[in-house]
C-alpha positions, 0 to 999 in steps of 0.5 A, a space after each residue: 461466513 460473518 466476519 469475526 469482530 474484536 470489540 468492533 475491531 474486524 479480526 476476521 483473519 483469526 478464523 481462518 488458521 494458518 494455511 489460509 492466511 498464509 496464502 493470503 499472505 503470499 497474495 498480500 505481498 504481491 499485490 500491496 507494493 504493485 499498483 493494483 490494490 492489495 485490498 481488492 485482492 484481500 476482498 475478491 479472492 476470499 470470497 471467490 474462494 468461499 473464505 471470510 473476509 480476512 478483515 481490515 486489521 489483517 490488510 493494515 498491519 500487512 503493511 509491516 511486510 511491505 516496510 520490510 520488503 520496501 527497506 530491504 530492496 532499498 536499503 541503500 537509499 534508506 540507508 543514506 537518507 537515514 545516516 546522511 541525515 544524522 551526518 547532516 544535524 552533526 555538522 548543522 548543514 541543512 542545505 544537504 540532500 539526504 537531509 531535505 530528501 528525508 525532511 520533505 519525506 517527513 512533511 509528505 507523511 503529515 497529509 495522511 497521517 491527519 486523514 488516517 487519524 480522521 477516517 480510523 472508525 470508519 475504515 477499520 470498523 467491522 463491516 465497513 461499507 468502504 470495504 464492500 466490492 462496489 466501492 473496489 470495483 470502482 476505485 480500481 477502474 478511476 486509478 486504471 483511468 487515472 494511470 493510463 492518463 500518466 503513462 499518455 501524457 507524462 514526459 518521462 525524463 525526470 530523476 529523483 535529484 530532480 525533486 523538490 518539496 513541491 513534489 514530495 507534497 504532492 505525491 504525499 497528498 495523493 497518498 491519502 487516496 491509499 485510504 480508499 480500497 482499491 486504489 492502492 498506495 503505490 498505484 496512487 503515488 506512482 500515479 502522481 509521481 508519473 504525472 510530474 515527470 519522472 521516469 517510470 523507475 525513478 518514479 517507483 523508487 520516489 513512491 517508494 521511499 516516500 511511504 515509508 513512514 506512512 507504511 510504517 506508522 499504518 502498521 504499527 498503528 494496527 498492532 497497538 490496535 489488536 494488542 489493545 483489544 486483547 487478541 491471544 496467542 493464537 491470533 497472533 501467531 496466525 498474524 505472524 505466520 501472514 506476515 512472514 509469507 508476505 515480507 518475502 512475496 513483497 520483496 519479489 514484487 518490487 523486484 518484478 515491478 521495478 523490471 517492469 518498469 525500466 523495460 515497458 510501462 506501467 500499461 500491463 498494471 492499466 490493464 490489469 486494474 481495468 479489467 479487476 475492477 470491471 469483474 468485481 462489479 459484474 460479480 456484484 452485479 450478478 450475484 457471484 461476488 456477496 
């Protein structure tokens, strides 16, 4: 089935009706704050399922779910870095940690935000050829490749009190790769954040924190997007449903991921990364996969 476009905006979650997209909701959430591409499954369980394409406005302004759940989770971070910030203006002491944590946080969002501005036509354009399930298939294997090579060689040992701007501004240059479906926000930075040194919880929680503003300006942008491009009632009640499904999924993921992540290593996401994208191309391939 076509995708559904409003004014050259992909809305192709609107055709799908409630108990589509909240199922694709449920998926969504899992899927956006694990290193394995949330795109990739917004992409590959459509259309194994026979359904359209949801689109990229439905993907981006998922991002709100995934802020609700990353806040929530963390929430006594967010929390210190937020008023131990404000505490830190009022007594003008700009050496405090929470105000050059949430600082770097701040200058860390500046590399995506330009790349997101620059590549906005193209990505959230109807029928994007950055969505098609070649370009997933194959930016899941190089993040596979990617991470494998973090879990090897990384030593592990480093702690969020250990980080300096040097690392923020990597980890948010790294973000940028989040841009490219398929290679997955939390799979990118977790990557870089591996490859600095970081223990493998510490560095979920670095990843984390540090999108914030990224995952939040993503999805407030799409709204602003399908607000002006006049979307009804109706679509955006089939949002809202998506949403709500997604924030509770979300929260669970990080849950899961975070256990995950303290107990082994970030192997089972290798693997899983590794074989998505190797079905996506041979579905493409053989033709079970348009």
């Amino acid at each position: 089935m076509a995708d559904i476009c409003t004014q050259g905006l992909d809305t192709g979650f609107v055709g799908l009706g409630y108990a589509k997209v909240a199922f694709l909701g449920l998926v969504q959430g899992i899927t956006e704050l694990l290193p394995i591409s949330s795109t990739a499954h917004m992409r590959i369980v459509p259309a194994v399922l026979g359904w359209q394409d949801p689109g990229s406005a439905f993907s981006a302004a998922m991002q709100l779910a995934a802020l609700a759940a990353v806040v929530s989770y963390f929430w006594g971070d967010v929390r210190d870095l937020l008023f131990g910030s404000i505490d830190a203006l009022t007594r003008r002491d700009f050496a405090d940690r929470h105000f050059r944590l949430a600082s770097w946080i701040v200058l860390a969002t500046v590399p995506i935000v330009i790349a997101g501005v620059a590549l906005s036509g193209i990505l959230n354009a109807c029928n994007s050829p950055l969505r098609s399930l070649s370009v997933i298939g194959w930016s899941c294997i190089a993040m596979a490749v990617l991470l494998a090579l973090a879990e090897i060689f990384a030593r592990h040992r480093r702690t969020m009190g250990e980080a300096s701007l040097a690392d923020a501004l990597l980890v948010g240059v790294a973000q940028i790769g989040a841009l490219i479906p398929g290679v997955s926000r939390s799979g990118s930075t977790l990557t870089a954040a591996l490859g600095l040194g970081f223990k493998r919880a510490e560095a979920a929680r670095f990843s984390f924190l540090l999108g914030l503003p990224a995952i939040a300006l993503a999805g407030l942008k799409e709204l602003w997007e399908l607000h002006k491009v006049h979307l009804d009632a109706h679509g955006w009640s089939v949002l809202a449903t998506g949403l709500g499904v997604a924030s509770i999924s979300a929260f669970f993921a990080i849950w899961g991921l975070m256990r995950v992540l303290e107990r082994f290593s970030a192997w089972p996401f290798v693997i899983y990364r590794g074989l998505l994208g190797i079905v996506l191309l041979l579905g493409v391939a053989i033709g079970w996969l348009a």
